[in-house]
C-alpha positions as a Markdown table, in Angstrom:
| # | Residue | x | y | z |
|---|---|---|---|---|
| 1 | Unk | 20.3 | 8.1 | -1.0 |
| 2 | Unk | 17.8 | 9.1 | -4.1 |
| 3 | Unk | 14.2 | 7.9 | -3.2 |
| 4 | Unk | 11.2 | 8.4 | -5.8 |
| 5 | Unk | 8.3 | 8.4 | -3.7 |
| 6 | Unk | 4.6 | 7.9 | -5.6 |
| 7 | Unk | 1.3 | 8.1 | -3.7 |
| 8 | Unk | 2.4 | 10.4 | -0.6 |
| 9 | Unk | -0.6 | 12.6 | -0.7 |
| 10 | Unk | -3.3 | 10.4 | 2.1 |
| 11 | Unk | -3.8 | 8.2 | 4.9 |
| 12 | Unk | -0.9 | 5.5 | 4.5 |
| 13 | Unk | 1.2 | 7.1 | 1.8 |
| 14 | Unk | 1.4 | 10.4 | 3.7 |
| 15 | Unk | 2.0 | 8.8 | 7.1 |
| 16 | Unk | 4.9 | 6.9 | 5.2 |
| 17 | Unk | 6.4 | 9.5 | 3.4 |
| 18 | Unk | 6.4 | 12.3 | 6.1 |
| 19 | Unk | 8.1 | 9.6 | 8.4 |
| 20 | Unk | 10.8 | 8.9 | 6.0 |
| 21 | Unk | 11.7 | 13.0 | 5.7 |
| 22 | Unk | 12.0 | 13.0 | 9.4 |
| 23 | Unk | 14.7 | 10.5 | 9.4 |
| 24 | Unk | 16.4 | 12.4 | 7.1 |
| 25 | Unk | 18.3 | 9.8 | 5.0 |
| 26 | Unk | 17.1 | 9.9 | 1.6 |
| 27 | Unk | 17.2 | 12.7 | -0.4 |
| 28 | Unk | 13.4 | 12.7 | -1.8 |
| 29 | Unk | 11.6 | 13.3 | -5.3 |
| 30 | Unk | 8.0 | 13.4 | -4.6 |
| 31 | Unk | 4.9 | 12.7 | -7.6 |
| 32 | Unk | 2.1 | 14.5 | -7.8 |
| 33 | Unk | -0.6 | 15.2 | -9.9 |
| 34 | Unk | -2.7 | 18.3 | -8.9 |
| 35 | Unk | -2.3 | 18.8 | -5.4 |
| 36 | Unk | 1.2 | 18.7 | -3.2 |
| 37 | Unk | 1.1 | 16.3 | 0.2 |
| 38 | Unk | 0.5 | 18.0 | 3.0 |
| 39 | Unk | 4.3 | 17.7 | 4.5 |
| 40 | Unk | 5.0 | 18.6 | 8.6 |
| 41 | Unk | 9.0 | 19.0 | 7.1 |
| 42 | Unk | 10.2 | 19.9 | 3.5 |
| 43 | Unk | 13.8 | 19.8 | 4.1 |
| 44 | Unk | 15.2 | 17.1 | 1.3 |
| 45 | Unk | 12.3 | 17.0 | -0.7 |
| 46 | Unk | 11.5 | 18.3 | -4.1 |
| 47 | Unk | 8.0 | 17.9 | -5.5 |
| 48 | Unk | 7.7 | 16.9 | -9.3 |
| 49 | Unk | 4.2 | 17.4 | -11.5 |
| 50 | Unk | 3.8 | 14.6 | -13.3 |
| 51 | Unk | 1.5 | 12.1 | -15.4 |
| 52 | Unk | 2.4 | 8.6 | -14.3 |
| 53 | Unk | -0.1 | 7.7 | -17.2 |
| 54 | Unk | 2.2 | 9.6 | -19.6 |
| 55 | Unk | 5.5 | 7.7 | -20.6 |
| 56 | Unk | 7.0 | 11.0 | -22.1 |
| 57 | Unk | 6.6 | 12.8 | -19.6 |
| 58 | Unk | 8.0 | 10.4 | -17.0 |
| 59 | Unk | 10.9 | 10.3 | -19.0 |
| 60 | Unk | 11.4 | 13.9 | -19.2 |
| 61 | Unk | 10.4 | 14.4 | -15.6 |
| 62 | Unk | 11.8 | 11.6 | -13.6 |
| 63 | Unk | 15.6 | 11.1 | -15.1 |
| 64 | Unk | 16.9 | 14.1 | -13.1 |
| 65 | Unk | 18.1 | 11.5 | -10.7 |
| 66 | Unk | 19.9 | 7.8 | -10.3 |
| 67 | Unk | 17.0 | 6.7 | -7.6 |
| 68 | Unk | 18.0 | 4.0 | -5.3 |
| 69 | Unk | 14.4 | 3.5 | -3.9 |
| 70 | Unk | 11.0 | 3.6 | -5.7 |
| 71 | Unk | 8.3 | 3.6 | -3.2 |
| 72 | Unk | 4.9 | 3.0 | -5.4 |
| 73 | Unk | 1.8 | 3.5 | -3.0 |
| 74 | Unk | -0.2 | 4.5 | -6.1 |
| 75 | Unk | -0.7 | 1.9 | -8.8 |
| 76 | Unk | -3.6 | 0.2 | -9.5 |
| 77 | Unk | -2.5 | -0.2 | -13.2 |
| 78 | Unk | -0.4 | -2.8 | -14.4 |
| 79 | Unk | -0.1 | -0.5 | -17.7 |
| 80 | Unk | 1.3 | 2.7 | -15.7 |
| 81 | Unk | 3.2 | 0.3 | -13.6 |
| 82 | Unk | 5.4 | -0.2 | -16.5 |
| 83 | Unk | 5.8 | 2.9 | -17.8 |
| 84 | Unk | 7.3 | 3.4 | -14.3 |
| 85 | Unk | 9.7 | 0.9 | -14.5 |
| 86 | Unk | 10.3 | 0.9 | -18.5 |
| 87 | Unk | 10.4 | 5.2 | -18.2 |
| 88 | Unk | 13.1 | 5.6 | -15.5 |
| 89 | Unk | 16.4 | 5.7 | -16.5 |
| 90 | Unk | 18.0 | 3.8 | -13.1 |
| 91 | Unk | 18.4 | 0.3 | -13.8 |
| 92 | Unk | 19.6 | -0.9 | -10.5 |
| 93 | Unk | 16.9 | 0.6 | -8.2 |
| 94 | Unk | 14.6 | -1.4 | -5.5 |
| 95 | Unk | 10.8 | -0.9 | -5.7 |
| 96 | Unk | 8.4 | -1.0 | -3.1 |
| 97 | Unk | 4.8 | -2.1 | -3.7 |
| 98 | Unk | 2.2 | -1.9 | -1.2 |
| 99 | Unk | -0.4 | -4.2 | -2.6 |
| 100 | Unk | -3.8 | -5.0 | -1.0 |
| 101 | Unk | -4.9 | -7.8 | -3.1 |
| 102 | Unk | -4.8 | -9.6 | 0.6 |
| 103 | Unk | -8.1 | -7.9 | 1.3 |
| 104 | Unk | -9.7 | -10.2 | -1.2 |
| 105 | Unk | -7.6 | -13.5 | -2.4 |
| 106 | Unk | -7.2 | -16.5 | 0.0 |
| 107 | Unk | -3.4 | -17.2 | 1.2 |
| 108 | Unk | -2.8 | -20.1 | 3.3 |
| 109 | Unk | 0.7 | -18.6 | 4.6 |
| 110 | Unk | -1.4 | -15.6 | 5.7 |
| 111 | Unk | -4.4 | -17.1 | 6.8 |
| 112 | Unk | -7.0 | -14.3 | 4.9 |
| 113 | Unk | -10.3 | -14.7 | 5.4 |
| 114 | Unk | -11.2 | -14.8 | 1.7 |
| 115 | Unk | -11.5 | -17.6 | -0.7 |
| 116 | Unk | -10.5 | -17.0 | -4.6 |
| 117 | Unk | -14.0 | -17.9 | -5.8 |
| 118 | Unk | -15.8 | -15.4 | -3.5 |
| 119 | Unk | -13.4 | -12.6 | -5.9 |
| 120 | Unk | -16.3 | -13.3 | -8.9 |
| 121 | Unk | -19.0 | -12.4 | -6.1 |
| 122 | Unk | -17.1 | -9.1 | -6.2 |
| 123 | Unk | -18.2 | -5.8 | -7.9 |
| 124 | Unk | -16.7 | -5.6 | -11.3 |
| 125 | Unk | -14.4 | -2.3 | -10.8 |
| 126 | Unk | -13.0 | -4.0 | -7.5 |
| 127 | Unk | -12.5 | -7.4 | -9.4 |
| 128 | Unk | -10.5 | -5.2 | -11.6 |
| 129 | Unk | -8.7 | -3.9 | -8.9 |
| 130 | Unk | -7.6 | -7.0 | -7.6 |
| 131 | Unk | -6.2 | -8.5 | -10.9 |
| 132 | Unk | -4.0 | -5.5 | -11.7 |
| 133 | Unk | -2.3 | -5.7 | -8.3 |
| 134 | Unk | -2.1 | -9.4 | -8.5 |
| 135 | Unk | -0.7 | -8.7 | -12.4 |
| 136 | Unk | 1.7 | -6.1 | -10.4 |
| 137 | Unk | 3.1 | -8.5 | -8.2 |
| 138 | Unk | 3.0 | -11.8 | -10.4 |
| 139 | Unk | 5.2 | -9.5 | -12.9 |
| 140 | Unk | 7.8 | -8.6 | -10.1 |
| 141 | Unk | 8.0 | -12.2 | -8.6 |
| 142 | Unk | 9.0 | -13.5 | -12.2 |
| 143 | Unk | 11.5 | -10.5 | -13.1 |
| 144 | Unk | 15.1 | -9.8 | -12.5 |
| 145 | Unk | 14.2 | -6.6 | -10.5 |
| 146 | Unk | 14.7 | -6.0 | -7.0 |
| 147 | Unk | 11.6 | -5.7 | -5.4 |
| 148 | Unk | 9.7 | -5.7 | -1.6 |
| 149 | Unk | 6.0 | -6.4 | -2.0 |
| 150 | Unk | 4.0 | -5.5 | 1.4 |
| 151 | Unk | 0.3 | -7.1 | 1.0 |
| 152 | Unk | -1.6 | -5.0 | 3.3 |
| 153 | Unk | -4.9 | -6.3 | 4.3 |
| 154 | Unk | -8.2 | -4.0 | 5.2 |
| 155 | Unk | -6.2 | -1.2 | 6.5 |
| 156 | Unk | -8.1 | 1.0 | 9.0 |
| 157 | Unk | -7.1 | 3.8 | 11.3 |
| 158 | Unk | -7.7 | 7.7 | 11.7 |
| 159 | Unk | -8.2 | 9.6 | 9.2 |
| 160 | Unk | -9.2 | 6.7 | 6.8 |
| 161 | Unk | -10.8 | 8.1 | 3.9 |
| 162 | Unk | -12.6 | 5.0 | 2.8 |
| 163 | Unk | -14.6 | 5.4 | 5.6 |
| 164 | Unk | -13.5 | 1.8 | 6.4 |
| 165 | Unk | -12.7 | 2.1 | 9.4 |
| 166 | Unk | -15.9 | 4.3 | 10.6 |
| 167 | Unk | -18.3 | 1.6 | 9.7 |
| 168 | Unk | -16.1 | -0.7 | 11.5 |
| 169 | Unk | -16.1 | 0.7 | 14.9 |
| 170 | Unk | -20.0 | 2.0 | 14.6 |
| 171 | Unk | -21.9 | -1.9 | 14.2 |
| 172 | Unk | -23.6 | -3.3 | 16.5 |
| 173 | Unk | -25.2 | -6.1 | 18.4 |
| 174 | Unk | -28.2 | -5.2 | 16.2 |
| 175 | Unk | -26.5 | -4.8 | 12.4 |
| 176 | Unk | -25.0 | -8.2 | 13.0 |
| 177 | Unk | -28.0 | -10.0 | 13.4 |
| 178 | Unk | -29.9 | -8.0 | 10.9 |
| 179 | Unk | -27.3 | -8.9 | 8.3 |
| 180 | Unk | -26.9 | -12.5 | 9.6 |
| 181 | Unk | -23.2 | -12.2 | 10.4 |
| 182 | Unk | -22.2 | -15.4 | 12.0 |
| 183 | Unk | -19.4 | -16.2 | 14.4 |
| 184 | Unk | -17.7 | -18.0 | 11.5 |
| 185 | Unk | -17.6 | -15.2 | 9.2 |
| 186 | Unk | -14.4 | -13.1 | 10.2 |
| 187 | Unk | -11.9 | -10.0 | 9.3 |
| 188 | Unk | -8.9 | -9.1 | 8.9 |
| 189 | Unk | -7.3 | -6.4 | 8.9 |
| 190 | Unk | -3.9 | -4.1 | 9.7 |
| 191 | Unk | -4.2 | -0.9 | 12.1 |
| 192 | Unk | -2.5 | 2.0 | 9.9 |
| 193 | Unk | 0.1 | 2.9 | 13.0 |
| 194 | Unk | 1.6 | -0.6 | 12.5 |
| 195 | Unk | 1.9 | -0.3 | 9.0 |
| 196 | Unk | 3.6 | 2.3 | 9.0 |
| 197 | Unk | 6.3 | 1.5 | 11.5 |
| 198 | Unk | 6.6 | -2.5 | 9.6 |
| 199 | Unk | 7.1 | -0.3 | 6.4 |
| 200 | Unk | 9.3 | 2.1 | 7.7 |
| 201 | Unk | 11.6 | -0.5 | 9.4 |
| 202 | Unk | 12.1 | -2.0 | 6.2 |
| 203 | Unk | 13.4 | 0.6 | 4.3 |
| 204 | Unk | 15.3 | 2.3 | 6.7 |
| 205 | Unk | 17.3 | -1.5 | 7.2 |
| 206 | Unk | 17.7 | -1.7 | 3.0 |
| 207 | Unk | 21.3 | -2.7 | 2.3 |
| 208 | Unk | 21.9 | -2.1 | -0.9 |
| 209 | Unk | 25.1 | -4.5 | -1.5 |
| 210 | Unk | 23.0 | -7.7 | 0.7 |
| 211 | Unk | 19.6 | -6.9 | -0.6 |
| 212 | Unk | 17.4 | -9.7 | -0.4 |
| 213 | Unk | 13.5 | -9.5 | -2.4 |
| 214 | Unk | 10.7 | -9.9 | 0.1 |
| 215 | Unk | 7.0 | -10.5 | 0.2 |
| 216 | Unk | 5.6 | -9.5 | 3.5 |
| 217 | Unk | 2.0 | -10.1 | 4.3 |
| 218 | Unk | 1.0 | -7.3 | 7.1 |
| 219 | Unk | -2.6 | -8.1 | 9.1 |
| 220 | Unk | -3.8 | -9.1 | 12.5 |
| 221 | Unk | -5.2 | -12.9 | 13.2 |
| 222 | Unk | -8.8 | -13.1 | 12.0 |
| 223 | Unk | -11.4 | -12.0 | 14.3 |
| 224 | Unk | -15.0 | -12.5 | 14.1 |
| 225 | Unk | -17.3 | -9.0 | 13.9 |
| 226 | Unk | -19.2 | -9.9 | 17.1 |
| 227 | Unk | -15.6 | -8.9 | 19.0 |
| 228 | Unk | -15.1 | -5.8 | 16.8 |
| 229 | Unk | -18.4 | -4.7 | 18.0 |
| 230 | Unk | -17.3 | -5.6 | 21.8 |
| 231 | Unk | -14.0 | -4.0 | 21.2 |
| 232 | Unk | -15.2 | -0.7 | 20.1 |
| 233 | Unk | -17.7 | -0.5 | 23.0 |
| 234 | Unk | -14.8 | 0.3 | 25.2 |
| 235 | Unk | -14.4 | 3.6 | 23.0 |
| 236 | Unk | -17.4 | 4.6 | 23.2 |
């Protein structure tokens, strides 16, 4: 099975993508940009330079194959989004969106910690952030395409390069009452391990005749920081 895989290259993409090589079903076309993923196997895989910004050029460089799977772990455009989906010849594919707008937008299903009207508190390139994904998935929800959405909220784990997960574990007793962090305030997030394997299970159970669209929130029950900082004292 043809899979087009976008956004392999850190923390969650790469733990994704190097799981799905080892199970050896899909025959996979990896995007990249300047630098290739670091990859523990290469066997099925073939790596393709390419623009995502640049329609031309995904048409010329992503038609080689009918892809079954499109596994997007890199848009944060609602503009390249569709030259993604407008630029590839395949019509009947199923694409995979890991969206984080969970991180920030109130959800009653999922319980997030965040109400809408604390997004305009925000910092204007992250407000950004969250409309485009929110654009993403309000676009997919409404179309005829066949789509899974995973809304990830603050993903932490080793190796996290937003440093996320750092600051987490290193508070204290003493940061929480300098920054008046009450009992009420809480987090949410979603250990990258999980992720992976809720992600993984997914895919590898697609069924391309019974396929059913999904929209599956992935995050722990909201905890306060006081038992972050308790937690992590275990580890230290």
């Amino acid at each position: 099975m043809n899979l087009l895989f976008l956004g392999g290259k850190r923390f969650l993409g790469n733990k994704i993508l190097n799981k799905l090589i080892d199970c050896k079903k899909y025959n996979i076309d990896i995007v990249y940009r300047n630098k290739k993923p670091n990859l523990t196997n290469k066997n099925k895989v073939n790596f393709i330079k390419c623009e995502r910004d640049e329609f031309n050029e995904i048409k010329e460089k992503l038609n080689q194959n009918e892809y079954k799977i499109i596994f997007d772990n890199n848009c944060y455009n609602f503009s390249n989004f569709k030259k993604i989906i407008n630029g590839i010849k395949s019509k009947s594919f199923i694409y995979i969106f890991t969206s984080s707008v969970m991180t920030y937008i109130h959800d009653n299903k999922s319980k997030a910690i965040f109400e809408k009207n604390e997004v305009n508190k925000l910092p204007r390139n992250t407000k950004k952030y969250i409309r485009q994904k929110s654009k993403i998935e309000k676009y997919l929800k409404k179309s005829k395409k066949r789509f899974i959405i995973f809304r990830i909220h603050n993903l932490i784990g080793k190796n996290d390069h937003s440093a996320k997960t750092n600051f987490l574990f290193n508070l204290s007793n003493a940061d929480l009452e300098k920054f008046k962090i009450k009992d009420s305030d809480k987090i949410q997030f979603a250990l990258v391990d999980d992720v992976v394997k809720i992600i993984y299970k997914n895919i590898r159970n697609i069924n391309l005749k019974r396929f059913k669209n999904k929209l599956i929130s992935i995050a722990n029950k909201p905890i306060t920081l006081r038992e972050v900082v308790d937690f992590s004292k275990k580890f230290k």
